[in-house]
N, CA, C and O atoms as CSV, one atom per row, in Angstrom:
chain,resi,resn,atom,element,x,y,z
A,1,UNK,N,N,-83.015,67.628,-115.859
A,1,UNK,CA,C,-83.477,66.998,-114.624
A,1,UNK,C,C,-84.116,65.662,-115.008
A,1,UNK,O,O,-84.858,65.412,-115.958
A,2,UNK,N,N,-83.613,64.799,-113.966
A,2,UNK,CA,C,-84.145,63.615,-114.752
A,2,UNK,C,C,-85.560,62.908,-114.472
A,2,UNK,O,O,-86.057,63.641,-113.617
A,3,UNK,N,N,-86.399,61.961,-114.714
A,3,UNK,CA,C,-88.001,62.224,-114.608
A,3,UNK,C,C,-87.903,61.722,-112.970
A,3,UNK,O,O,-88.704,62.301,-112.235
A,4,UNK,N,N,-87.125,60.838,-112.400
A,4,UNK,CA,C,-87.603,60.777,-111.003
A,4,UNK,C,C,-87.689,62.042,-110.015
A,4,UNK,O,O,-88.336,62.197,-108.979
A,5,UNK,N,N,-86.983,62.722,-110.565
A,5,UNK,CA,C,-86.365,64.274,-109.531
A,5,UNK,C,C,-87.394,65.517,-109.987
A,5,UNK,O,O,-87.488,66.575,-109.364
A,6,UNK,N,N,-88.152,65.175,-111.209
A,6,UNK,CA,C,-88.940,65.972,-111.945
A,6,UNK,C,C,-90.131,65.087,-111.090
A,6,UNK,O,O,-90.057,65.352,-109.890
A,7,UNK,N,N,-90.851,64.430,-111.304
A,7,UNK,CA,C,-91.664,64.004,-110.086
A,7,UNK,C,C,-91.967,63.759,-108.588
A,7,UNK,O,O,-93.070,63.623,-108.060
A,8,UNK,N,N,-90.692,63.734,-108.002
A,8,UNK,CA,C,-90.119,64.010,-106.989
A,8,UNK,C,C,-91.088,65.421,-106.551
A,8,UNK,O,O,-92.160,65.522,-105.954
A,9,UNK,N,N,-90.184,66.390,-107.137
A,9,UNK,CA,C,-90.446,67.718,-107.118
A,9,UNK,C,C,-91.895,68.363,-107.219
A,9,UNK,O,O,-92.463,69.230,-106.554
A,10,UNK,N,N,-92.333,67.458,-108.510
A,10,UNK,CA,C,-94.188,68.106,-108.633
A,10,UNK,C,C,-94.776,67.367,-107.978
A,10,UNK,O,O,-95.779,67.015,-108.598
A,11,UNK,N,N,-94.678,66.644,-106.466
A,11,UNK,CA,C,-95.430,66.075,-105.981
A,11,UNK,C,C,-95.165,66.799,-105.104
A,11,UNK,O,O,-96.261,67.141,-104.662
A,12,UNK,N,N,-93.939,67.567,-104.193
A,12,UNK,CA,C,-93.710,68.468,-103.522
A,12,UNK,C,C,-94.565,69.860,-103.562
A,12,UNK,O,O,-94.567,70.774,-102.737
A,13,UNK,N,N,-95.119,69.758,-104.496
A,13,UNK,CA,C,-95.362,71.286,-105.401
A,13,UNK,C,C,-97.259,70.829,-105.265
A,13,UNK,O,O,-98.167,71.554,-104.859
A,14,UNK,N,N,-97.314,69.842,-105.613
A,14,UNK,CA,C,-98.741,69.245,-105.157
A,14,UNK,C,C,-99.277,69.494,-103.709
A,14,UNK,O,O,-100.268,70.129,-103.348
A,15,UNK,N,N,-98.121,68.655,-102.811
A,15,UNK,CA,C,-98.547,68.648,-101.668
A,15,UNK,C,C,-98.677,70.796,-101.137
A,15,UNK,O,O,-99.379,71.418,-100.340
A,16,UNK,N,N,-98.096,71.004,-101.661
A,16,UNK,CA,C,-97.842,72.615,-100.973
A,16,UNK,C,C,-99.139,73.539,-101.604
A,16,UNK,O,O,-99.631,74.522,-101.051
A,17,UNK,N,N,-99.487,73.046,-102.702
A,17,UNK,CA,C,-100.685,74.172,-103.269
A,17,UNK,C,C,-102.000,73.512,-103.395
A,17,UNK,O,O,-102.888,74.267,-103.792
A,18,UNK,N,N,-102.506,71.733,-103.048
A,18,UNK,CA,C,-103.138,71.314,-103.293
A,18,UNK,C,C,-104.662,72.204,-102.319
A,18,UNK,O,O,-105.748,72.494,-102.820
A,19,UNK,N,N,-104.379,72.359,-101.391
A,19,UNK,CA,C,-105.323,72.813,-100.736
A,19,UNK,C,C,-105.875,74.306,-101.519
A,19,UNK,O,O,-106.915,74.231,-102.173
A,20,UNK,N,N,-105.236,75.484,-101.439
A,20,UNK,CA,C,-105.123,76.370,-102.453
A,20,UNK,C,C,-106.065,76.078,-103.723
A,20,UNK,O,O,-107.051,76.797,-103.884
A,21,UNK,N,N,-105.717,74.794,-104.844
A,21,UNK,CA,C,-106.141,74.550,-105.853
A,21,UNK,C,C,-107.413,73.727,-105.784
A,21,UNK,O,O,-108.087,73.737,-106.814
A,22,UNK,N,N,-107.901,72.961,-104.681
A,22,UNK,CA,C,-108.892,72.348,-104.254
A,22,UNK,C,C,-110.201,73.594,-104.076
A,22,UNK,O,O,-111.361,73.362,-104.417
A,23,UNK,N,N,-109.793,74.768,-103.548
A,23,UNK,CA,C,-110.553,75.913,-103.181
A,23,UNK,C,C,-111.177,76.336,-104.168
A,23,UNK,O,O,-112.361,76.635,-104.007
A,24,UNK,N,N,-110.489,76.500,-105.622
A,24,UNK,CA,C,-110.904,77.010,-106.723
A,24,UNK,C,C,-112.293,76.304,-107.168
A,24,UNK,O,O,-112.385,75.078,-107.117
A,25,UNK,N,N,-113.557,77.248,-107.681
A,25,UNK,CA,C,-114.332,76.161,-108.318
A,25,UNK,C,C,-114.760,75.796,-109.441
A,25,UNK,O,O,-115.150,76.686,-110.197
A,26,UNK,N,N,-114.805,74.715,-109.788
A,26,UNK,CA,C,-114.862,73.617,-110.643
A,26,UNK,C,C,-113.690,72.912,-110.931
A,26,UNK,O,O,-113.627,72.299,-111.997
A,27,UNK,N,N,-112.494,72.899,-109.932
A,27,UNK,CA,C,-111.202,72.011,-109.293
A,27,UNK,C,C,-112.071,70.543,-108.514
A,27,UNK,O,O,-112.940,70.717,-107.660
A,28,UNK,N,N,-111.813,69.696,-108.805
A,28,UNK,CA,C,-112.793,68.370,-108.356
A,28,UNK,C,C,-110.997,67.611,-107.694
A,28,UNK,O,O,-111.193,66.619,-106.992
A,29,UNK,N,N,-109.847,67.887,-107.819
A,29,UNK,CA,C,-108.866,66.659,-107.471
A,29,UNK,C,C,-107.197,67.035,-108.432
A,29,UNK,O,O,-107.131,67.317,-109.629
A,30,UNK,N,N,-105.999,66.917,-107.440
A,30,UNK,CA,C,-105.077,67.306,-108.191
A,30,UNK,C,C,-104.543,65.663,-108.527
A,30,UNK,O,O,-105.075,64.568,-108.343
A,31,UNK,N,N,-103.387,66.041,-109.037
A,31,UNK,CA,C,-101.944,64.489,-109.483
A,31,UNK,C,C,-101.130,64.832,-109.877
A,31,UNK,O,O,-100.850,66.029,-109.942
A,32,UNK,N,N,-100.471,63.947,-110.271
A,32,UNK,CA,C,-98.879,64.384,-110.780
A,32,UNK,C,C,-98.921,63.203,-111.782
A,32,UNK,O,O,-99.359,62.074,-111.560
A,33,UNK,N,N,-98.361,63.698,-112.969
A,33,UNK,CA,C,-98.253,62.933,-114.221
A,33,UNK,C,C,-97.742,63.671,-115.505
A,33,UNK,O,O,-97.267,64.788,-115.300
A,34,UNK,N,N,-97.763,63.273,-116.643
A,34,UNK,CA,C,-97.396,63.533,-117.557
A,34,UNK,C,C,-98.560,64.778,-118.500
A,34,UNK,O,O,-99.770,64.565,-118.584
A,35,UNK,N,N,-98.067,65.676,-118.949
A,35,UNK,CA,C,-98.586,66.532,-119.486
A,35,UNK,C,C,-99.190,66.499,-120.613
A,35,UNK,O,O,-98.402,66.101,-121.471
A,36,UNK,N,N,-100.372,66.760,-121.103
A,36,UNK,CA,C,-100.869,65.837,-122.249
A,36,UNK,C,C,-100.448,67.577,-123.526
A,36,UNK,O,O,-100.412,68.718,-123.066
A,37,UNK,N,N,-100.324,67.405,-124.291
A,37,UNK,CA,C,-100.683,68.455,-125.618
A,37,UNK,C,C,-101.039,67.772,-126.528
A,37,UNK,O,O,-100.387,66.814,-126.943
A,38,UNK,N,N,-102.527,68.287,-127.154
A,38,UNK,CA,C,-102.690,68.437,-128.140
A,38,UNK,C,C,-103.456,67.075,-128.462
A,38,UNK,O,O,-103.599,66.649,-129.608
A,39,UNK,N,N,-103.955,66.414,-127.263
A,39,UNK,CA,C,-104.887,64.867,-127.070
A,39,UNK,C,C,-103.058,63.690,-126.533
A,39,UNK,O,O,-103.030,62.604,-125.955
A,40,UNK,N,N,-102.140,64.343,-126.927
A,40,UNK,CA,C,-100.696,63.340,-127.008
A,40,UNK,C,C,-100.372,63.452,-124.972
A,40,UNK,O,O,-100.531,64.427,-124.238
A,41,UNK,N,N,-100.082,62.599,-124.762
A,41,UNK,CA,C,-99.019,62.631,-123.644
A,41,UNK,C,C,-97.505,62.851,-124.085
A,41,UNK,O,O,-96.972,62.237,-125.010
A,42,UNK,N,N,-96.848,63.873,-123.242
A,42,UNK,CA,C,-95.335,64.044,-123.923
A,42,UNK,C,C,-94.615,63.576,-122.503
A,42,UNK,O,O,-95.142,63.031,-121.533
A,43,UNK,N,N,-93.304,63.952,-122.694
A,43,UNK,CA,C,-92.450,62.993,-121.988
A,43,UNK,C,C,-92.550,64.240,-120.213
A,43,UNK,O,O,-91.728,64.043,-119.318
A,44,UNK,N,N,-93.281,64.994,-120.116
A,44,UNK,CA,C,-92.843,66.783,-119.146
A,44,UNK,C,C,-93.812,65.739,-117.952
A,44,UNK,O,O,-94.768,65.003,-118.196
A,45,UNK,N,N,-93.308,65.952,-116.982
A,45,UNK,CA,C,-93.920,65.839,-115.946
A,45,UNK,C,C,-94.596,66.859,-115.689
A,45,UNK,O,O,-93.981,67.889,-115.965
A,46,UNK,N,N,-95.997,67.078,-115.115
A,46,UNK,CA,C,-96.904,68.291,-114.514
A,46,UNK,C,C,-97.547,67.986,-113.125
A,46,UNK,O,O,-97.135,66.952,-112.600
A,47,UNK,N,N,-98.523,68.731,-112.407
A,47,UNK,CA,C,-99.010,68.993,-112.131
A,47,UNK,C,C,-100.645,68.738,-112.299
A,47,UNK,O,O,-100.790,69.546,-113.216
A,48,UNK,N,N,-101.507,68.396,-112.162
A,48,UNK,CA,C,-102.246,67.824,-113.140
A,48,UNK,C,C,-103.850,68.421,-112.450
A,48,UNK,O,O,-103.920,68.466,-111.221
A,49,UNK,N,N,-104.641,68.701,-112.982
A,49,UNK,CA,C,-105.325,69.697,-111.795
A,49,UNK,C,C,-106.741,68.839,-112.688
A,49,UNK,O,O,-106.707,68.609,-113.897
A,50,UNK,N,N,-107.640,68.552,-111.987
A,50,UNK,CA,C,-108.869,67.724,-112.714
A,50,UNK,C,C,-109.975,69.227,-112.548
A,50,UNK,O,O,-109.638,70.162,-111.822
A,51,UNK,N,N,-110.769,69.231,-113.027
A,51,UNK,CA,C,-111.849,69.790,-113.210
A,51,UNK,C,C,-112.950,69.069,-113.864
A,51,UNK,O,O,-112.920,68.245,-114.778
A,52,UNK,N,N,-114.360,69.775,-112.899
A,52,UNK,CA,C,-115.704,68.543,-113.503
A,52,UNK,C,C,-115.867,69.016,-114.891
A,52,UNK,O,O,-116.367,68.168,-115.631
A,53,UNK,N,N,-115.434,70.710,-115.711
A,53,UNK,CA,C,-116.131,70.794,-116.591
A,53,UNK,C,C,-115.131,72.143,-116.965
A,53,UNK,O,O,-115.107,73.281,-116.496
A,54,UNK,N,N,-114.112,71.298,-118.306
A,54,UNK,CA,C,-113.121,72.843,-118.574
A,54,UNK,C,C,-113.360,74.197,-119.413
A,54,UNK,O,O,-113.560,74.190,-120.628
A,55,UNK,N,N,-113.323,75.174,-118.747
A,55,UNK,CA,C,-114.277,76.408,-119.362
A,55,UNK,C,C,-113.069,77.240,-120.223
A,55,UNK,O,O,-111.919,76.802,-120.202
A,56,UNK,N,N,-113.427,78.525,-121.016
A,56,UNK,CA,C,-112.828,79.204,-121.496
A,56,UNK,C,C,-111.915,79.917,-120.462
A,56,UNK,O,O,-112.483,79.968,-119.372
A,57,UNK,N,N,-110.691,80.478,-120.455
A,57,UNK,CA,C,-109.688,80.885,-119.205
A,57,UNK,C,C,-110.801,82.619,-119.742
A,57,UNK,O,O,-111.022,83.130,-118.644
A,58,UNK,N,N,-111.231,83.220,-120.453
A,58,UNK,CA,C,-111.951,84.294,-120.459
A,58,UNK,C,C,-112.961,84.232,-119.924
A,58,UNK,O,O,-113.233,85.342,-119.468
A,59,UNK,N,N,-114.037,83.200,-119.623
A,59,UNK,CA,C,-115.227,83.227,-118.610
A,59,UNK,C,C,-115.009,83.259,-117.624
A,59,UNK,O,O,-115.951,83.703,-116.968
A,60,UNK,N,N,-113.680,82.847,-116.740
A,60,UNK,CA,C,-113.446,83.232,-115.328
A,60,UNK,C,C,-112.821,84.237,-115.379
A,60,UNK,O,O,-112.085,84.745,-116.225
A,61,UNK,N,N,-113.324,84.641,-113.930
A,61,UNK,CA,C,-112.641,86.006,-112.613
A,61,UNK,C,C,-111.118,85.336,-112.398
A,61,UNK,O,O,-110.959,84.116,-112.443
A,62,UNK,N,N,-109.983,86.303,-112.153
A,62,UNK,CA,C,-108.934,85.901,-112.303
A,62,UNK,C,C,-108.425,85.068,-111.052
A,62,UNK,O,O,-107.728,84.057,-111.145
A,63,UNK,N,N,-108.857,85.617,-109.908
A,63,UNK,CA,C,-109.205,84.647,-108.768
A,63,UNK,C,C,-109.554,83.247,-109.345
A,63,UNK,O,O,-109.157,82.265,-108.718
A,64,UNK,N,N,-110.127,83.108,-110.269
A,64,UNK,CA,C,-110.913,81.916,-110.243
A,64,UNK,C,C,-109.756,80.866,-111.860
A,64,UNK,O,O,-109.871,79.817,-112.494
A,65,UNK,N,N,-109.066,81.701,-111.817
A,65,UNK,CA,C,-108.112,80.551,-112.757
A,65,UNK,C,C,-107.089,79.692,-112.050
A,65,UNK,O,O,-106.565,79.921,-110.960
A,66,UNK,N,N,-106.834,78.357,-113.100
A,66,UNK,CA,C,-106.224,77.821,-112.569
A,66,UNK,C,C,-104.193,78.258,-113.294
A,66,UNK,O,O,-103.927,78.415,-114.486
A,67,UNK,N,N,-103.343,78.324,-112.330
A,67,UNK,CA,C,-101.851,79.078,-112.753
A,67,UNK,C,C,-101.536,77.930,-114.035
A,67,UNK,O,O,-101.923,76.762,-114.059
A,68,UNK,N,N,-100.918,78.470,-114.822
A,68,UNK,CA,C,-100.195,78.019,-116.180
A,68,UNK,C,C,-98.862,76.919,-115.150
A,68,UNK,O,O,-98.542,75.805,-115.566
A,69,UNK,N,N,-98.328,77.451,-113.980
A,69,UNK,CA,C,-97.000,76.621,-113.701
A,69,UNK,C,C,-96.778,77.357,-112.160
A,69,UNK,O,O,-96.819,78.526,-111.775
A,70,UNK,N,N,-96.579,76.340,-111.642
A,70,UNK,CA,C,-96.149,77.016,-109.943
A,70,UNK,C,C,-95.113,76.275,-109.802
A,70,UNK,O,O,-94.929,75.064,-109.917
A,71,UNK,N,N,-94.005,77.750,-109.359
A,71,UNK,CA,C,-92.521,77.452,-108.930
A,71,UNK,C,C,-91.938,76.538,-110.180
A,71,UNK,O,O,-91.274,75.519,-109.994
A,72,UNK,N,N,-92.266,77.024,-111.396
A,72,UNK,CA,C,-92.000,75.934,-112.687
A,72,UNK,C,C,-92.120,74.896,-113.007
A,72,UNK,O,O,-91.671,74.306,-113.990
A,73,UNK,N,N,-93.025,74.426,-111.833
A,73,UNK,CA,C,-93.730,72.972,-112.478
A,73,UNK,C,C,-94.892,73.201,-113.419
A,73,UNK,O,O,-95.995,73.538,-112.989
A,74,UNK,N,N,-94.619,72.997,-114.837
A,74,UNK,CA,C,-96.498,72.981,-115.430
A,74,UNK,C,C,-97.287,72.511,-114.979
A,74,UNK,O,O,-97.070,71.470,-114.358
A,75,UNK,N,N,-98.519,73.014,-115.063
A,75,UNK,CA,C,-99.680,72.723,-114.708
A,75,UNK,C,C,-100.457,72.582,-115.819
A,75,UNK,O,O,-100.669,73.424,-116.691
A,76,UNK,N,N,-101.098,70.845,-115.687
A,76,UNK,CA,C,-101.964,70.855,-116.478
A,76,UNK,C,C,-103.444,70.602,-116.490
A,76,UNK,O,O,-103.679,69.572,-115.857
A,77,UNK,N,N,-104.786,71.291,-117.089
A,77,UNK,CA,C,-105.974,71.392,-116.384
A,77,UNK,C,C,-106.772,69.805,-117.256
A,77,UNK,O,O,-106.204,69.485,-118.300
A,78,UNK,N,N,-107.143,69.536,-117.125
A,78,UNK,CA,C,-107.836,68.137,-117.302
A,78,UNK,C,C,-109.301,68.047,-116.751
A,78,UNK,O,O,-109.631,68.165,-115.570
A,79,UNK,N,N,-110.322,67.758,-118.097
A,79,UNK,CA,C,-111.620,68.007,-117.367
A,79,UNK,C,C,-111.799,66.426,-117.397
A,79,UNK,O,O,-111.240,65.633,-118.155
A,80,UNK,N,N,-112.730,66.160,-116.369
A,80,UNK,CA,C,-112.355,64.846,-115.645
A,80,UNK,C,C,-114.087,64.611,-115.463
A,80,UNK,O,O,-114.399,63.435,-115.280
A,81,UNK,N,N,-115.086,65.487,-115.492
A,81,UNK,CA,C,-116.378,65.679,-114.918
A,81,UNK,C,C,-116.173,65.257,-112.968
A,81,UNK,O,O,-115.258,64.843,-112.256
A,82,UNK,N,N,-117.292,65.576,-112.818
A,82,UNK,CA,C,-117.149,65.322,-111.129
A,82,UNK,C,C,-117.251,63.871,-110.694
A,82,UNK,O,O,-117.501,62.823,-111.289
A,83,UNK,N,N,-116.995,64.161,-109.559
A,83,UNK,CA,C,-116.561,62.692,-109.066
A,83,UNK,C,C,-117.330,62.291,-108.154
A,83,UNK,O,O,-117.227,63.182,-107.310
A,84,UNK,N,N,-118.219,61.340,-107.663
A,84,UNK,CA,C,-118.939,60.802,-106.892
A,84,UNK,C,C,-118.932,59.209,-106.780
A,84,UNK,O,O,-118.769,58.397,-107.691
A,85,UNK,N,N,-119.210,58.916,-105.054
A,85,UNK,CA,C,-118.866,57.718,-105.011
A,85,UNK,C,C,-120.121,57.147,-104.799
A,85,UNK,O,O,-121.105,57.886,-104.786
A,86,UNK,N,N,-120.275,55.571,-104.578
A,86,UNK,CA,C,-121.102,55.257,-104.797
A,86,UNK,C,C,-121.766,54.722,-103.530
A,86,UNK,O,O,-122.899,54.243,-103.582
């Protein structure tokens, strides 16, 4: 799939679960972009889910995680700290 149709798609996938993923807490803001591993950006389009402060996936209630990939778009969690305007 090629990256416009791969972004295309996880912005589709954004718009449909953003509310959903906004609910969760310590979720501060979603996007769509490139998937980072390992400090690297690679070429995968994701899902991109910000959080003020990224915890162990074992300190949360399972309710309270964020999904590995919805409808096979990855998802990637990104701690971002919170966001306030000025």
């Amino acid at each position: 799939m090629d990256e416009d149709r791969q972004t295309r798609r996880a912005i589709r996938i954004q718009e449909k679960y953003n509310e959903q993923l906004m609910a969760l807490p310590n979720v501060v803001g979603t996007a769509v972009g490139l998937r980072k591993r390992q400090g690297q950006f690679t070429d995968q389009v994701a899902l991109v889910v910000m959080v003020a402060r990224k915890l162990p996936r074992a300190s949360l209630a399972t309710a309270e995680l964020v999904p590995r990939e919805l409808e096979g778009v990855p998802v990637d969690v990104l701690e971002t700290g919170a966001f306030h305007s000025l």
